[in-house]
Backbone of each chain as ProteinMPNN parsed JSONL, in Angstrom:
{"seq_chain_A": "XXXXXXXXXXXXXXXXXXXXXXXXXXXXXXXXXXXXXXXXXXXXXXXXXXXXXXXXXXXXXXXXXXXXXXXXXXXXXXXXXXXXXXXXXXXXXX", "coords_chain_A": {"N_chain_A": [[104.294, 109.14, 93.849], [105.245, 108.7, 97.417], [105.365, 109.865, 100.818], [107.172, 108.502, 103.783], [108.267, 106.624, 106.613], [111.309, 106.067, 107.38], [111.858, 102.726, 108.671], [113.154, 100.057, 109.283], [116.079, 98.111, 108.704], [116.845, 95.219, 105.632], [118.546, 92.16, 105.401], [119.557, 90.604, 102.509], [121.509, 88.934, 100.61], [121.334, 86.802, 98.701], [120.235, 88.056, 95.545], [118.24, 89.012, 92.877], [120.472, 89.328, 89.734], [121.806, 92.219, 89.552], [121.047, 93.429, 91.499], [123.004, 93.964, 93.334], [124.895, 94.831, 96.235], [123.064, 96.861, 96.349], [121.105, 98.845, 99.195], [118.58, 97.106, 100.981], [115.488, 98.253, 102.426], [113.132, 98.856, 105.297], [109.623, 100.361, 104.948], [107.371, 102.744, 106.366], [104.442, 103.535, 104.766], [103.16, 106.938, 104.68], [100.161, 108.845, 105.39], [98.283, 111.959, 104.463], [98.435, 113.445, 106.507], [100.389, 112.523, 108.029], [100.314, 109.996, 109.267], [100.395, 106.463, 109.862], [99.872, 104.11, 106.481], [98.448, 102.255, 105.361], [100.322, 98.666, 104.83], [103.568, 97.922, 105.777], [106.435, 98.244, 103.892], [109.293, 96.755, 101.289], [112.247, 98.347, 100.317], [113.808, 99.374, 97.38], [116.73, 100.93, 98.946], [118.114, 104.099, 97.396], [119.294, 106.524, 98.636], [121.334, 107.447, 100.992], [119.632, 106.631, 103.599], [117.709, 105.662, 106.281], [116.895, 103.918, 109.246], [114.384, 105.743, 110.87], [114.554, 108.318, 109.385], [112.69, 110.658, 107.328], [110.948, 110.078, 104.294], [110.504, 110.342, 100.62], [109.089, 108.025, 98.268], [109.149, 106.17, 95.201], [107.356, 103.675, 93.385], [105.823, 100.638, 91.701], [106.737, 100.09, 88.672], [108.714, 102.011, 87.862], [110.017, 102.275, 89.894], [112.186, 100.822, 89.462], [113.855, 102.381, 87.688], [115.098, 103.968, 89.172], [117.225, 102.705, 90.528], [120.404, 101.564, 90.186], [121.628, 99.343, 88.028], [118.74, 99.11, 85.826], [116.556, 97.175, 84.61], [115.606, 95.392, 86.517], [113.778, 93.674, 88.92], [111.625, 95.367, 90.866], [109.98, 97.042, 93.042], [109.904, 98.927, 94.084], [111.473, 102.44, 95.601], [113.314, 103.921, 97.299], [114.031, 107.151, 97.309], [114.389, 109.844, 98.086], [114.808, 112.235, 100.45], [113.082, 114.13, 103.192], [112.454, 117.246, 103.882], [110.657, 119.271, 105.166], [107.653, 118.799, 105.369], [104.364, 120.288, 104.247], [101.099, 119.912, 104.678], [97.289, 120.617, 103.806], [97.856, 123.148, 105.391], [99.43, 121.781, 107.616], [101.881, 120.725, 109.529], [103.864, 118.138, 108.667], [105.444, 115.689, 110.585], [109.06, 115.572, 111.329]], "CA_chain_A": [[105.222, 108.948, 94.973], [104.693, 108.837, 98.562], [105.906, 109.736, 101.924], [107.061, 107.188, 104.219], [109.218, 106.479, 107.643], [111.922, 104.418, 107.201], [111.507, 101.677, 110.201], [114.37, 99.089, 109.354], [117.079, 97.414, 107.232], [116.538, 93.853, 105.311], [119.964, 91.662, 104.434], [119.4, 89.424, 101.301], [122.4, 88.003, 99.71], [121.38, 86.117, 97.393], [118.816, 88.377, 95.225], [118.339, 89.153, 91.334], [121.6, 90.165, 89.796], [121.936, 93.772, 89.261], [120.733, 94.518, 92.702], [123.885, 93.55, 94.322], [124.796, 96.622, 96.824], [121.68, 98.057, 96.685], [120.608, 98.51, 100.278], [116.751, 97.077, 100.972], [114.743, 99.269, 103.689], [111.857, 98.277, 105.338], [109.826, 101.221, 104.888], [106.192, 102.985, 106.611], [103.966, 104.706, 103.679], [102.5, 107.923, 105.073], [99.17, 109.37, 104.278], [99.009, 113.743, 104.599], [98.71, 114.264, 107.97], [101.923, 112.122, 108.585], [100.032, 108.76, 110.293], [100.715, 105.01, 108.743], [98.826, 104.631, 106.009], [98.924, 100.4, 105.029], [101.179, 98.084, 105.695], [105.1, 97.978, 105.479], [107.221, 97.304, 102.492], [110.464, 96.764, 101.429], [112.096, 98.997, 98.871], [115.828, 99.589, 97.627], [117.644, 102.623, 99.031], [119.407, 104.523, 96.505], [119.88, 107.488, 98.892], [121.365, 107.039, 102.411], [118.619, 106.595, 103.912], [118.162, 104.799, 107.854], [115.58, 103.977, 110.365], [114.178, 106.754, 111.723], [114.201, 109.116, 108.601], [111.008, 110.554, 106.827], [111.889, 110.03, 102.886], [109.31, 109.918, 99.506], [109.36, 106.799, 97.682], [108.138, 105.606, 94.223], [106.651, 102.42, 93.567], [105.487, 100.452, 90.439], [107.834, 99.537, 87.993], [109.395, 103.272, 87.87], [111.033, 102.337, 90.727], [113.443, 99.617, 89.096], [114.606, 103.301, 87.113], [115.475, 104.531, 90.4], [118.119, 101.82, 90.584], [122.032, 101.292, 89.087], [120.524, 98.94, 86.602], [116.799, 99.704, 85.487], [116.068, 96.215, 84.141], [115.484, 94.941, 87.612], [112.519, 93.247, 89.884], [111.913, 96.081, 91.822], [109.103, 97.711, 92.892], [109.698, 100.686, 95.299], [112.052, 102.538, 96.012], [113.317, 105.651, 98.305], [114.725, 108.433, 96.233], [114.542, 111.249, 98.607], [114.51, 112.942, 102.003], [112.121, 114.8, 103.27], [113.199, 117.748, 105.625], [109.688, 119.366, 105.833], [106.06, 118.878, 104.081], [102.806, 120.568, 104.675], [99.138, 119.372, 103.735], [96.565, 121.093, 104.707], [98.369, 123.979, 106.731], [99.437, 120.889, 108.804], [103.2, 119.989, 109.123], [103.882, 116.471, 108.673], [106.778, 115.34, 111.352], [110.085, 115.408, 110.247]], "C_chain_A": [[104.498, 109.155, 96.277], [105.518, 108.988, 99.652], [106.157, 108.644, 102.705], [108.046, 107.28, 105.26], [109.533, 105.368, 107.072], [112.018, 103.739, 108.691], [112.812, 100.742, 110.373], [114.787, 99.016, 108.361], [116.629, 95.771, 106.763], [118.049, 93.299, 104.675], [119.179, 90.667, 103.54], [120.674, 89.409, 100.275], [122.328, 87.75, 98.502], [119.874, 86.833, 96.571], [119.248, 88.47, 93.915], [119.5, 89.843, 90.8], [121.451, 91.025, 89.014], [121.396, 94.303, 90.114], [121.657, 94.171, 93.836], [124.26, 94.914, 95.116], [123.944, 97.431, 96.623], [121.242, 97.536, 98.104], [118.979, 98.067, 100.024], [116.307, 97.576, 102.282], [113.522, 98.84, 104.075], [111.181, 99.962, 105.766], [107.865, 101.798, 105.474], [105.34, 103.869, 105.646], [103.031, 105.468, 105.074], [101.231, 108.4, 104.668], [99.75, 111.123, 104.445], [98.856, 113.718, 105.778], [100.042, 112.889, 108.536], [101.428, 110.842, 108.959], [100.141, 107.669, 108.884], [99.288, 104.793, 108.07], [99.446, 102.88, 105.174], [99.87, 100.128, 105.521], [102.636, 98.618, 105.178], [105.919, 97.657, 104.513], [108.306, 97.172, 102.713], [110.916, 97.925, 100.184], [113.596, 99.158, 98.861], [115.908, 100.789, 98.02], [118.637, 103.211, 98.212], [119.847, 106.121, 97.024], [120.573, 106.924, 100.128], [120.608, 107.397, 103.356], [119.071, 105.327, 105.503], [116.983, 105.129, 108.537], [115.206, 105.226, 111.182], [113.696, 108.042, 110.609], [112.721, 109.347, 107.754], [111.607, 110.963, 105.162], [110.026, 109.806, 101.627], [109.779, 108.701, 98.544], [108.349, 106.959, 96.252], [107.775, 104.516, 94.179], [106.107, 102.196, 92.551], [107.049, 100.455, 89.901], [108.721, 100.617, 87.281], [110.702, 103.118, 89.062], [112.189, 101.613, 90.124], [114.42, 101.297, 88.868], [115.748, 104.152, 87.9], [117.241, 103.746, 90.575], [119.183, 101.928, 89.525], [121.806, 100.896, 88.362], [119.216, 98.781, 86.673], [116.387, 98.177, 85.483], [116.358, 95.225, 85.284], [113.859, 94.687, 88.657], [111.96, 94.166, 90.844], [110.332, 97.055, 92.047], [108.864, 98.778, 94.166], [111.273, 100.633, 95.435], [112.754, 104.111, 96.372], [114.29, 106.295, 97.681], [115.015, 110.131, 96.795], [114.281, 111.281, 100.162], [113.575, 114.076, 101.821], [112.149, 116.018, 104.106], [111.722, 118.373, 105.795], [108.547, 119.13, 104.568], [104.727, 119.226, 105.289], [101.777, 120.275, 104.041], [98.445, 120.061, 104.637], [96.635, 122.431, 105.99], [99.046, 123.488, 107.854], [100.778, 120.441, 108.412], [103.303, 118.734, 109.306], [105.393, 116.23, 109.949], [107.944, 114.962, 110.843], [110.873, 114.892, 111.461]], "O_chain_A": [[103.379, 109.665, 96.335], [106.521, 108.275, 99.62], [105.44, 107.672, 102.468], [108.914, 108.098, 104.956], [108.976, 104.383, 106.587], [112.257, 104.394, 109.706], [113.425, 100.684, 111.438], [114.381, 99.488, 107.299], [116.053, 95.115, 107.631], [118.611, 93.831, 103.717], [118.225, 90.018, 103.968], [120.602, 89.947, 99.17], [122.921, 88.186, 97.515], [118.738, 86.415, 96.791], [120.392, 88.128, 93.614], [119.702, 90.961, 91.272], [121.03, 90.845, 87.871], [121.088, 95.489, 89.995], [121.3, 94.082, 95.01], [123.932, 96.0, 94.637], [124.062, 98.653, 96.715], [121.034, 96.351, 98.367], [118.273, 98.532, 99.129], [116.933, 97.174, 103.263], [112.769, 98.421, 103.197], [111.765, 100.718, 106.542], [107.006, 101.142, 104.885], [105.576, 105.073, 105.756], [102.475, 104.93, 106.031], [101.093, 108.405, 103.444], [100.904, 111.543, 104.521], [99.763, 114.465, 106.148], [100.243, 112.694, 109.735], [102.455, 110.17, 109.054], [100.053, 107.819, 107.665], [98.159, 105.021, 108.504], [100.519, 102.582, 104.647], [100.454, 100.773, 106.392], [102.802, 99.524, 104.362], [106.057, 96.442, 104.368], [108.758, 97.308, 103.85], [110.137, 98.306, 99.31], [114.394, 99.12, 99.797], [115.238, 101.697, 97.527], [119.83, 102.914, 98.275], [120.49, 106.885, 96.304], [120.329, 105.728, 100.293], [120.828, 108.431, 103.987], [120.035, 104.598, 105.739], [116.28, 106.139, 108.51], [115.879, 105.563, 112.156], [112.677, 108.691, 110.845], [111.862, 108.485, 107.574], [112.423, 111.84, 104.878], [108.925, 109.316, 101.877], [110.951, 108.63, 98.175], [107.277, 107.555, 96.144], [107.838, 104.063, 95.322], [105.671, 103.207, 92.0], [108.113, 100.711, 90.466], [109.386, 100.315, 86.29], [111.83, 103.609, 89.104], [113.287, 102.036, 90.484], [115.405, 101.537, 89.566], [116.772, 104.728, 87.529], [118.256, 104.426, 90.724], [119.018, 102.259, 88.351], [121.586, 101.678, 87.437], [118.656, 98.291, 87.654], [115.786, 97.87, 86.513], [117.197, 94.337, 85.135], [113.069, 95.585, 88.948], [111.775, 93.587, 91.914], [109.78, 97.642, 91.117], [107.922, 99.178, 94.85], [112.066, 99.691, 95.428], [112.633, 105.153, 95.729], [115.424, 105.824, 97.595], [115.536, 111.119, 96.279], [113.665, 110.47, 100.853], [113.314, 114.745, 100.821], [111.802, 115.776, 105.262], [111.311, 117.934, 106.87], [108.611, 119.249, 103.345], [104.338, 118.807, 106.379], [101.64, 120.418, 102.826], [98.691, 120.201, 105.835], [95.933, 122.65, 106.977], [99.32, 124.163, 108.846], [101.004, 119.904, 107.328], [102.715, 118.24, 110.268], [106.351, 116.978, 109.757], [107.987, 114.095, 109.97], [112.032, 114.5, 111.324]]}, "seq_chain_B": "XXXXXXXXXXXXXXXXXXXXXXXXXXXXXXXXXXXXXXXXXXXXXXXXXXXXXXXXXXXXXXXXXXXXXXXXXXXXXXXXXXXXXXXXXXXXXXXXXXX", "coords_chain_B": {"N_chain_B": [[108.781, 95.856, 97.736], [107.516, 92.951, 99.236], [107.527, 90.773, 101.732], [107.781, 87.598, 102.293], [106.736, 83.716, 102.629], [108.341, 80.765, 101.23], [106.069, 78.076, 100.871], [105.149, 75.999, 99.113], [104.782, 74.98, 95.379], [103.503, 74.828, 92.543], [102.495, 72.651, 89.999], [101.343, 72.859, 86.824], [100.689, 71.934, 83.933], [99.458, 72.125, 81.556], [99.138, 75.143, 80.565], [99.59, 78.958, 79.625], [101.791, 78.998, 76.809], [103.517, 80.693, 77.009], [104.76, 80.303, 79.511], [105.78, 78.1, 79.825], [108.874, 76.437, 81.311], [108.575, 77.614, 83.731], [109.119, 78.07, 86.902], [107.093, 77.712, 89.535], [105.947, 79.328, 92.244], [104.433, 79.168, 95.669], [103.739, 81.552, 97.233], [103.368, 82.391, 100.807], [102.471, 85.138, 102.221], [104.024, 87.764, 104.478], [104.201, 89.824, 107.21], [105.584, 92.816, 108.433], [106.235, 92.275, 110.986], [107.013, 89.713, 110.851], [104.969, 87.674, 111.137], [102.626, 85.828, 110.203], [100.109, 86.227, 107.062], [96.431, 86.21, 105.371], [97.003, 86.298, 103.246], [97.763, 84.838, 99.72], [100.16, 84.421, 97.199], [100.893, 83.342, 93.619], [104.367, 83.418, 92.735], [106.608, 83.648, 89.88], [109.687, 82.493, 89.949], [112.972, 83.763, 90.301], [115.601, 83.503, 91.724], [116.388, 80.835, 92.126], [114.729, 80.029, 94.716], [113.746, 78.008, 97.525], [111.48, 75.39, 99.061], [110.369, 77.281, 101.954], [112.331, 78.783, 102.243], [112.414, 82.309, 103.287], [111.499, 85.04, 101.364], [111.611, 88.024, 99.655], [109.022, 89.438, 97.218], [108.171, 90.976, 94.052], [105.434, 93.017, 92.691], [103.073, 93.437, 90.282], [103.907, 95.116, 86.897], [106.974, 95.519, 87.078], [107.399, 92.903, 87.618], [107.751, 91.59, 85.196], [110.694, 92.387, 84.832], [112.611, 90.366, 84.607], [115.341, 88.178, 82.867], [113.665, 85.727, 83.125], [111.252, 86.21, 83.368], [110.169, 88.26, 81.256], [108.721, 90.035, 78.882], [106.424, 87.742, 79.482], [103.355, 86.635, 81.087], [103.283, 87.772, 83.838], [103.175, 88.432, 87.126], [104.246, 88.829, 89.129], [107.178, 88.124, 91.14], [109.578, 86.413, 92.564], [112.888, 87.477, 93.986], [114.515, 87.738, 95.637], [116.274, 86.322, 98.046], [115.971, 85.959, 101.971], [118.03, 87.071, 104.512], [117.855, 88.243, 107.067], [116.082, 90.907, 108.762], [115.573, 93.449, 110.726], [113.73, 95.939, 112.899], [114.209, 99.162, 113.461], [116.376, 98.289, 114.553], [115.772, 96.396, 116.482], [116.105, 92.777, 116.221], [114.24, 91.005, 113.834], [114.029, 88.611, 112.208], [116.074, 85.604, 111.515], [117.595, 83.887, 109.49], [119.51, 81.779, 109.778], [118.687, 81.598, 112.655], [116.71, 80.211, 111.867], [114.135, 81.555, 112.267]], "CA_chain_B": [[108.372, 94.601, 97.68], [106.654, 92.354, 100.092], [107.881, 89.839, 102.492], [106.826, 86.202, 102.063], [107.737, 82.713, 102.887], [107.833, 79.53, 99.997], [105.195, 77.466, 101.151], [104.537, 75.251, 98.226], [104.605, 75.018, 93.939], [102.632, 74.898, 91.145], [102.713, 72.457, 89.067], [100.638, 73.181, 85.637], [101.417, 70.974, 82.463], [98.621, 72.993, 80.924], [99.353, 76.592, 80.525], [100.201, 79.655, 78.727], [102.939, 78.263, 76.637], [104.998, 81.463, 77.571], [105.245, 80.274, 81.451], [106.916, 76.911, 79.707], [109.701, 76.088, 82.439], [109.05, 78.737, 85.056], [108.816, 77.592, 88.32], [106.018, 78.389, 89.362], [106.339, 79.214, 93.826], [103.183, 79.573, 96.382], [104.208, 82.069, 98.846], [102.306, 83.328, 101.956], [102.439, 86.418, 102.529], [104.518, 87.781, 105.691], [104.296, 91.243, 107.723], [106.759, 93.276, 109.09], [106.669, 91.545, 112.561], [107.03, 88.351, 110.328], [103.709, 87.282, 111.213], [101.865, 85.029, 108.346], [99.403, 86.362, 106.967], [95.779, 85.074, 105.011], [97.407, 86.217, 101.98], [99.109, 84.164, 99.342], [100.629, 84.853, 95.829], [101.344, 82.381, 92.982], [105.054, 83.728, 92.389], [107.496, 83.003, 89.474], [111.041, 82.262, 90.645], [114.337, 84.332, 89.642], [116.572, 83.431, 92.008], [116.013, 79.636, 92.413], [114.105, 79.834, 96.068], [113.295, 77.042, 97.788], [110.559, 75.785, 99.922], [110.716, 76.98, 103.548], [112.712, 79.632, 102.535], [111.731, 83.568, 103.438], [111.74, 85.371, 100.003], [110.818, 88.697, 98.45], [108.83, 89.4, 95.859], [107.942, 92.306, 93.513], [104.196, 92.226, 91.746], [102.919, 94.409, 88.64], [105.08, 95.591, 85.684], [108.13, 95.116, 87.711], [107.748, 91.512, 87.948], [108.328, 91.487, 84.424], [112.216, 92.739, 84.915], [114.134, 89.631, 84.604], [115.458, 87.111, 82.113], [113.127, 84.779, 83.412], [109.667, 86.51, 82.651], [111.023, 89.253, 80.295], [106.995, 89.442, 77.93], [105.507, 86.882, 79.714], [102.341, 86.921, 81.586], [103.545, 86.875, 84.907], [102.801, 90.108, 87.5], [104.113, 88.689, 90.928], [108.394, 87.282, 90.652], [110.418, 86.256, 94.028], [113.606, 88.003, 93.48], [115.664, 87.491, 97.171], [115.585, 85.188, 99.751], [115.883, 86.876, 103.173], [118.824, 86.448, 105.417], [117.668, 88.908, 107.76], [115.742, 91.781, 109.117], [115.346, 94.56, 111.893], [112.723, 97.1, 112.984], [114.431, 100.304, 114.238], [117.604, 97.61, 115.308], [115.557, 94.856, 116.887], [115.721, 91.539, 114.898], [112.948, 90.248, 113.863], [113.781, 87.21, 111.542], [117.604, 85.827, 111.05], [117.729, 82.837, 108.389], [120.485, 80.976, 110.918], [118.111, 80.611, 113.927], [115.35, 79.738, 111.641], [112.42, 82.352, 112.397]], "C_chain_B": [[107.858, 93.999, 98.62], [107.598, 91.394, 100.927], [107.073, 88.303, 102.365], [107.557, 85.105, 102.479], [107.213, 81.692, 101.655], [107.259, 78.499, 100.87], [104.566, 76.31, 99.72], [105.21, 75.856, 96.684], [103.71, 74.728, 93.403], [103.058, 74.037, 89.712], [101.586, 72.222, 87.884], [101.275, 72.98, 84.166], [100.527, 71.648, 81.53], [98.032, 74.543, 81.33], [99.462, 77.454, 79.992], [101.902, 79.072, 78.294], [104.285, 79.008, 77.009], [105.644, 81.404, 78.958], [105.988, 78.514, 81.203], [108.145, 77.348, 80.641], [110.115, 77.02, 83.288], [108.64, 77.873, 85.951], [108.221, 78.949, 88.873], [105.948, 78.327, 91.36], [105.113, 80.02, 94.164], [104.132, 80.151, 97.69], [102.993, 83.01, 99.867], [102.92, 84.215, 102.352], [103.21, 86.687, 104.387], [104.475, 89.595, 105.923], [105.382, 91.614, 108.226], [107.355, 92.701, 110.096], [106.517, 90.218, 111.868], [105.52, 87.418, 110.462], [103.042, 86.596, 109.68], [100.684, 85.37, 108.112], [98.31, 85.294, 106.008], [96.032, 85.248, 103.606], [98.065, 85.445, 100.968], [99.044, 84.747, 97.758], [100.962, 83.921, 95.08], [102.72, 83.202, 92.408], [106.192, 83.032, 91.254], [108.668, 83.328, 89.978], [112.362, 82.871, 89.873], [115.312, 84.111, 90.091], [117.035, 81.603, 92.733], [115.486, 79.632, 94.177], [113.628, 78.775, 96.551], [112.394, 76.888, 98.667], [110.715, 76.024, 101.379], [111.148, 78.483, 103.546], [111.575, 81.017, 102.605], [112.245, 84.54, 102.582], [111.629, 87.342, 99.81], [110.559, 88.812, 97.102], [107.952, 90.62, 95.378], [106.735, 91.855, 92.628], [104.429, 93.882, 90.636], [103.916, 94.079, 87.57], [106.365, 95.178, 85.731], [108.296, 93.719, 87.742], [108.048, 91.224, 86.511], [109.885, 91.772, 84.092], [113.133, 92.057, 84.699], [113.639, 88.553, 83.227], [114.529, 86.562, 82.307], [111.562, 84.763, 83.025], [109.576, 88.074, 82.078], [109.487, 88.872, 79.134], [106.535, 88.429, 77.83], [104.655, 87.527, 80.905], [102.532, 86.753, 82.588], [103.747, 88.651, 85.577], [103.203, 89.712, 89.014], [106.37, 87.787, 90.709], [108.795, 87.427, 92.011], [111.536, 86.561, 93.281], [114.863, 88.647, 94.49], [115.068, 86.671, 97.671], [116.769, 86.075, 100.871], [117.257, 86.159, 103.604], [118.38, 87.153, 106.488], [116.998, 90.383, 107.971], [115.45, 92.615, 109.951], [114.471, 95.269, 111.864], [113.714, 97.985, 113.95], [115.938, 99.059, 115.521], [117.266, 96.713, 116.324], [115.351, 94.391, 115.693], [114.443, 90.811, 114.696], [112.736, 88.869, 112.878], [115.816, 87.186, 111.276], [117.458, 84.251, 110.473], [118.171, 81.384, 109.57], [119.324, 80.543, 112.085], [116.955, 80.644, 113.344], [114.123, 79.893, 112.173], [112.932, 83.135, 112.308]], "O_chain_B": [[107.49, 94.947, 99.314], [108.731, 91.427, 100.447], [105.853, 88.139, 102.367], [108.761, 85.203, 102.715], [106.076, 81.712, 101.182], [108.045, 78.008, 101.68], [103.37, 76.021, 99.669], [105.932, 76.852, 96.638], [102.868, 74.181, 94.113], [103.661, 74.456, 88.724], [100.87, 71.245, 88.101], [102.073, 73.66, 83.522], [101.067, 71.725, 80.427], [97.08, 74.962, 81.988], [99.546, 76.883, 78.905], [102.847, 78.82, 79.042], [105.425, 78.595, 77.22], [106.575, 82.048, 79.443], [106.545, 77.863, 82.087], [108.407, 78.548, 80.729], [111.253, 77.338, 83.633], [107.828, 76.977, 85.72], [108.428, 80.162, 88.852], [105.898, 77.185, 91.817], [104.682, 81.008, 93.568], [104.813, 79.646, 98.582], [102.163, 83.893, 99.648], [104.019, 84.055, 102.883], [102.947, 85.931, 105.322], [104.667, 90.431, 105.041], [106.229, 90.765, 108.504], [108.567, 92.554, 110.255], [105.719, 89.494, 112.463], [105.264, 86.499, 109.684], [103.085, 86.934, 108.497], [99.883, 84.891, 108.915], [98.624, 84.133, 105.744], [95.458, 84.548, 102.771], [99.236, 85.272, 101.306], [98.104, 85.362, 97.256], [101.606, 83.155, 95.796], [102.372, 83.849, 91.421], [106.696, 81.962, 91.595], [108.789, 84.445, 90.482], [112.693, 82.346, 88.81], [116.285, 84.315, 89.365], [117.84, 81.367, 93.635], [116.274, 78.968, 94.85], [112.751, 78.386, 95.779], [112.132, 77.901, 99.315], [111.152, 75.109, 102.077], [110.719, 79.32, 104.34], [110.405, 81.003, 102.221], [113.357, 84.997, 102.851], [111.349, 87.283, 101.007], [111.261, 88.533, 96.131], [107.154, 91.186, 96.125], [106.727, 90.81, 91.978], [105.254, 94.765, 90.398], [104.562, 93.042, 87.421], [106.937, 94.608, 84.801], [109.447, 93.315, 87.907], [108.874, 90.311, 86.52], [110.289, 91.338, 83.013], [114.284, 92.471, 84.561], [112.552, 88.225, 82.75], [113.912, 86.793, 81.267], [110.859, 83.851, 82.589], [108.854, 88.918, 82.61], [109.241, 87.75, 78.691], [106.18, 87.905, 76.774], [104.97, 88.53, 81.546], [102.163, 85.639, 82.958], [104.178, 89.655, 85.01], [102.601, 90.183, 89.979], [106.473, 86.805, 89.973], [108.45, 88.42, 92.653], [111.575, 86.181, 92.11], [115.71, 89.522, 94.314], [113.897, 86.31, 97.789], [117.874, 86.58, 100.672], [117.6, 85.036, 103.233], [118.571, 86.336, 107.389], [117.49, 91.188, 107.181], [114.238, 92.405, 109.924], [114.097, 95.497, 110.714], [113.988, 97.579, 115.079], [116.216, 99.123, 116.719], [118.136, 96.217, 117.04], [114.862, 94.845, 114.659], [113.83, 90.122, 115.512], [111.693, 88.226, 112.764], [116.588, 88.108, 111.013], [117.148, 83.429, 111.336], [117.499, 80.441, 109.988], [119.099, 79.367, 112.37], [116.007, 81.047, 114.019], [113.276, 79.055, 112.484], [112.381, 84.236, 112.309]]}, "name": "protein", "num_of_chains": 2, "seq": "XXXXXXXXXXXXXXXXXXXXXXXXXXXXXXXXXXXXXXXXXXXXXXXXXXXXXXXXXXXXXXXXXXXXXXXXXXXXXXXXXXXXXXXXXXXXXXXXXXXXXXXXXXXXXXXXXXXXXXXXXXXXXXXXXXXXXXXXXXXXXXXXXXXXXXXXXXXXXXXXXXXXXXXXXXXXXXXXXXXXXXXXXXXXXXXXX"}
């Protein structure tokens, strides 16, 4: 799993069925000292989750599990909030 | 998952016989700020996508998840097409005004 700012929302309609009402997040992976660490994904939200929050995500095909139904296309997705994390003696920004 | 747009198909009459009648979709790769990147993906298709449209798609293990490539050899599946997206509540792509 990994840390990550969530940045935005994504609408898609029409996607694989059994991910109907699952929100999609567009989402920043973190490294440890808190700074962007690659690019941006998308991933479902199965917490309530929103731009601005700092949340850990999985990714790989664990994430589908994450999801209402498992047997889904899915490959990330945000499972948690984050209220504080330290690496290094170093707080990450919450 | 990734952001992408359908840019093309694949058609291959000689193949693994387990990718018999997938549609087979070339998408380029897209960034957050929609931007196109020099990336592209040979994706199979789950939700019939067409070309033009702006998709996602899920690679690895996961792309195995659906009816469609359920133990076949296939590690990359489009699995939405976009209507829209925001950064922090600016828009940055809306289907309707086509970008």
């Amino acid at each position: 799993m990994y840390l990550a700012r969530v940045t935005g929302r994504l609408v898609a309609a029409h996607k694989y069925e059994g991910l109907d009402g699952v929100p999609l997040q567009l989402i920043q992976p973190l490294d440890e000292r808190g700074l962007p660490m690659g690019g941006q994904l998308v991933a479902c939200a199965v917490i309530s989750s929103g731009p601005g929050d700092l949340v850990h995500f999985v990714d790989g095909r664990e994430a589908a599990l994450a999801c209402p139904k498992s047997f889904v296309p899915v490959d990330a997705a945000i499972i948690g909030f984050v209220e504080q994390a330290i690496a290094n003696g170093v707080r990450i920004g919450s | 998952m990734l952001i992408g747009k359908v840019v093309g198909s694949v058609v291959a009459t000689r193949k693994d016989e387990k990718l018999e009648g997938r549609k087979l979709l070339v998408v380029q790769v897209h960034n957050h700020r929609n931007e196109p990147t020099e990336q592209y993906v040979v994706a199979a298709d789950s939700v019939q996508a067409g070309i033009g449209d702006m998709v996602l798609y899920a690679t690895g293990s996961s792309a195995r998840q659906t009816h469609a490539t359920e133990n076949r050899p296939v590690d990359a599946v489009v699995m939405a097409v976009v209507d829209s997206w925001d950064l922090g509540g600016d828009n940055v792509y809306e289907k309707w005004r086509g970008s």
